[in-house]
C-alpha positions in Angstrom: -11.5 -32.8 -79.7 -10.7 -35.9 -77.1 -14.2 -37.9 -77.4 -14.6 -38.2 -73.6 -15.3 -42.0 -74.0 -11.5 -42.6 -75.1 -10.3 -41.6 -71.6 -12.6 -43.7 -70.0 -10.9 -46.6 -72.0 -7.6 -45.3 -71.2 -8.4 -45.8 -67.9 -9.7 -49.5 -67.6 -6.9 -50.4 -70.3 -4.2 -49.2 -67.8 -6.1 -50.3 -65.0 -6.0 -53.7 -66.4 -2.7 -53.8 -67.8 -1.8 -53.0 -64.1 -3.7 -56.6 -62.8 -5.4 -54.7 -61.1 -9.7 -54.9 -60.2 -12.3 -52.2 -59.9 -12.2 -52.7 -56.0 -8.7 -52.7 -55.6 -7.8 -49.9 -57.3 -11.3 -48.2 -55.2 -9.7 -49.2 -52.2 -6.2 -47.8 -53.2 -7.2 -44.4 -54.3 -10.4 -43.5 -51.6 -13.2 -44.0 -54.8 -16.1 -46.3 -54.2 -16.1 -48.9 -57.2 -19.6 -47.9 -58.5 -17.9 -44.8 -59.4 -14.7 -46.0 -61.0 -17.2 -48.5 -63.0 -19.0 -45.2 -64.2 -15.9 -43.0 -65.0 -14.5 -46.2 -67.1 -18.2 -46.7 -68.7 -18.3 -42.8 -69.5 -21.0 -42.4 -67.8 -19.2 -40.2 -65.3 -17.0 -37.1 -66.2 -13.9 -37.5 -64.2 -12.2 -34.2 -63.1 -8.3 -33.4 -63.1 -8.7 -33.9 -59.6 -9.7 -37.7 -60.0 -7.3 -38.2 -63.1 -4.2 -37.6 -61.0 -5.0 -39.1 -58.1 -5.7 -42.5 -60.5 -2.8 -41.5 -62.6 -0.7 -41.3 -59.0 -1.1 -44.4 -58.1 -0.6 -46.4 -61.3 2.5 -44.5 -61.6 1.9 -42.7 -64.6 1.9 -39.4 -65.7 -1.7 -37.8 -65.9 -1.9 -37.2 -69.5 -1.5 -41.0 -70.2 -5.2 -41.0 -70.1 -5.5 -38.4 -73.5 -2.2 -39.7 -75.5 -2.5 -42.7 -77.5 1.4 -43.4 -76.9 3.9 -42.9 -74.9 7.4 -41.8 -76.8 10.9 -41.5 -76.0 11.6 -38.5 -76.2 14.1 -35.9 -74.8 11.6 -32.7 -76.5 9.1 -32.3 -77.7 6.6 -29.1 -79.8 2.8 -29.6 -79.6 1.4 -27.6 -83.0 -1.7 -25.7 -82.2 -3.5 -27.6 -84.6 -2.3 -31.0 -83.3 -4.0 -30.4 -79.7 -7.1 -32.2 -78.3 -9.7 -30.6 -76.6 -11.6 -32.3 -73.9 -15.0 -31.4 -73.0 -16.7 -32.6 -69.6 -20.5 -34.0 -69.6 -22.7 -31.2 -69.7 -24.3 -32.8 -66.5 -21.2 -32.1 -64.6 -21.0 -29.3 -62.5 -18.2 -27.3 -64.1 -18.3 -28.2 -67.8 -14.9 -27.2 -68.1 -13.1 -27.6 -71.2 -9.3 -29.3 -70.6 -7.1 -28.7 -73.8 -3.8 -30.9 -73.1 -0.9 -28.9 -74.3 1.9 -32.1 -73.7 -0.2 -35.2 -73.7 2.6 -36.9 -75.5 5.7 -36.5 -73.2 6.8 -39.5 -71.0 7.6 -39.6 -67.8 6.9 -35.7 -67.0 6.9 -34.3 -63.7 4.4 -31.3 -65.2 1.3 -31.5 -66.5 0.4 -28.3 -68.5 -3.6 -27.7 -69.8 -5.6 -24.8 -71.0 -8.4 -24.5 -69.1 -12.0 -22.4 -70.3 -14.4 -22.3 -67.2 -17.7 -21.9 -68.4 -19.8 -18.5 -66.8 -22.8 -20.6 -65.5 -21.4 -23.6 -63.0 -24.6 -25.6 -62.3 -22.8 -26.2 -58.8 -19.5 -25.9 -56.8 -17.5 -28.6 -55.9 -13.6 -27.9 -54.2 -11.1 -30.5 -55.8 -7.8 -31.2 -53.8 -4.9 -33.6 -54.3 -1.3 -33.8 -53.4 1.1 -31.3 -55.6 1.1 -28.1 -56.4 -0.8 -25.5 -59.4 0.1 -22.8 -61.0 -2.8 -20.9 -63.1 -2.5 -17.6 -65.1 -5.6 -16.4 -66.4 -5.1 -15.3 -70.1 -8.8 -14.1 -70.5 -11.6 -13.2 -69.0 -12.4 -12.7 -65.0 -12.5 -15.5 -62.4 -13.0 -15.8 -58.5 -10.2 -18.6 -56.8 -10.8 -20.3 -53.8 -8.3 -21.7 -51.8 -8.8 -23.0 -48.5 -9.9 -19.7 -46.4 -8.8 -17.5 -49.2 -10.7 -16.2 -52.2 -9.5 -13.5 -54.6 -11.1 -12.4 -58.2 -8.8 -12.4 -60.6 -8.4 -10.1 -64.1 -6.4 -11.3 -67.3 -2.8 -11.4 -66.5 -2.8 -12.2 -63.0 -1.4 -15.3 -61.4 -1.9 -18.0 -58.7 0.4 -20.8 -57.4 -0.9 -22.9 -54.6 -0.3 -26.4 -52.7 -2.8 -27.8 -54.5 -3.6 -30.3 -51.2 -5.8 -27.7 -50.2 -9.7 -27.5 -51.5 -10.0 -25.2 -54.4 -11.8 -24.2 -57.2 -12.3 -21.4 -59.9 -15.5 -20.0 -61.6 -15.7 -17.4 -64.3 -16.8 -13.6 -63.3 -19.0 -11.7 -65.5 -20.6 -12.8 -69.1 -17.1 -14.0 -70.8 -15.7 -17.6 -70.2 -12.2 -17.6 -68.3 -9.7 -18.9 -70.3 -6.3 -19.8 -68.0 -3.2 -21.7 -68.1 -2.9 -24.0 -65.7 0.7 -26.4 -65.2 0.0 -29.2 -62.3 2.9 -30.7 -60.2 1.4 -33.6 -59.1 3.4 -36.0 -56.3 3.7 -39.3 -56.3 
């Protein structure tokens, strides 16, 4: 499991190694300082949403902030075994549960996660940022939104969006929704 903390230190150390301050990368990316401080600090749990906007504008790929190094590499298997789960803060509204499935490859254009949405959000908050998603629930029942449209979705079905527009997902029924979700995120 990815100790939520690291990514937070991912963040400042590629934040610094970029010359870069607290303010101007707030005034680059639309985030106030005071909340870039408490995503660094950990005392914030930053979602996907955030990380790719952040991960954007350092020119990055997104799962910089869970691999410990980049390699070159032309391929690449992740072992079952070998992956990381992330867990948000229990004080954030979604408590989802990211599960990188490449945070190892450089220089991708697709960022590919499992996702588990817990059954009981404590509230609803739409993310949006430039690209596009594709999710494909493998368990459970969940209800999309996407800008005027909302749909509930069994296992097997399949959503791909312009992921510009607000969205969000929660889980249907008393089983989490487990889904596999591959972001294309612009730069």
């Amino acid at each position: 499991m990815i100790n939520e903390s690291l990514i937070g230190n991912r963040i400042k150390k590629l934040r610094t190694e970029r010359d870069l301050t607290l303010k101007q990368l707030a005034k680059a990316t639309g985030f106030t300082s005071g909340y870039l401080s408490k995503v660094e600090n950990s005392k914030k749990s930053p979602p996907v949403s955030t990380l790719i906007v952040l991960a954007n504008y350092m020119g990055i790929g997104m799962d910089s902030f869970f691999a410990e190094k980049n390699k070159k590499t032309s391929f690449m298997l992740t072992r079952k075994k070998d992956r990381q789960i992330m867990e948000q803060d229990p004080d954030f509204e979604y408590n989802y549960i990211y599960e990188p499935l490449v945070p190892d490859y450089p220089n991708r254009k697709m960022n590919p996660y499992i996702l588990t949405v817990p059954t009981t959000p404590q509230g609803i908050n739409k993310f949006d940022h430039k690209g596009e998603e594709l999710i494909y629930l493998l368990e459970g029942e969940a209800r999309f939104s996407h800008g005027d449209n909302l749909v509930d979705m069994q296992e097997g079905d399949c959503v791909y969006f312009d992921s510009s527009y607000p969205h969000f997902g929660i889980s249907l029924g008393d089983k989490e929704a487990k889904c596999l979700i591959v972001i294309l995120s612009e730069e």
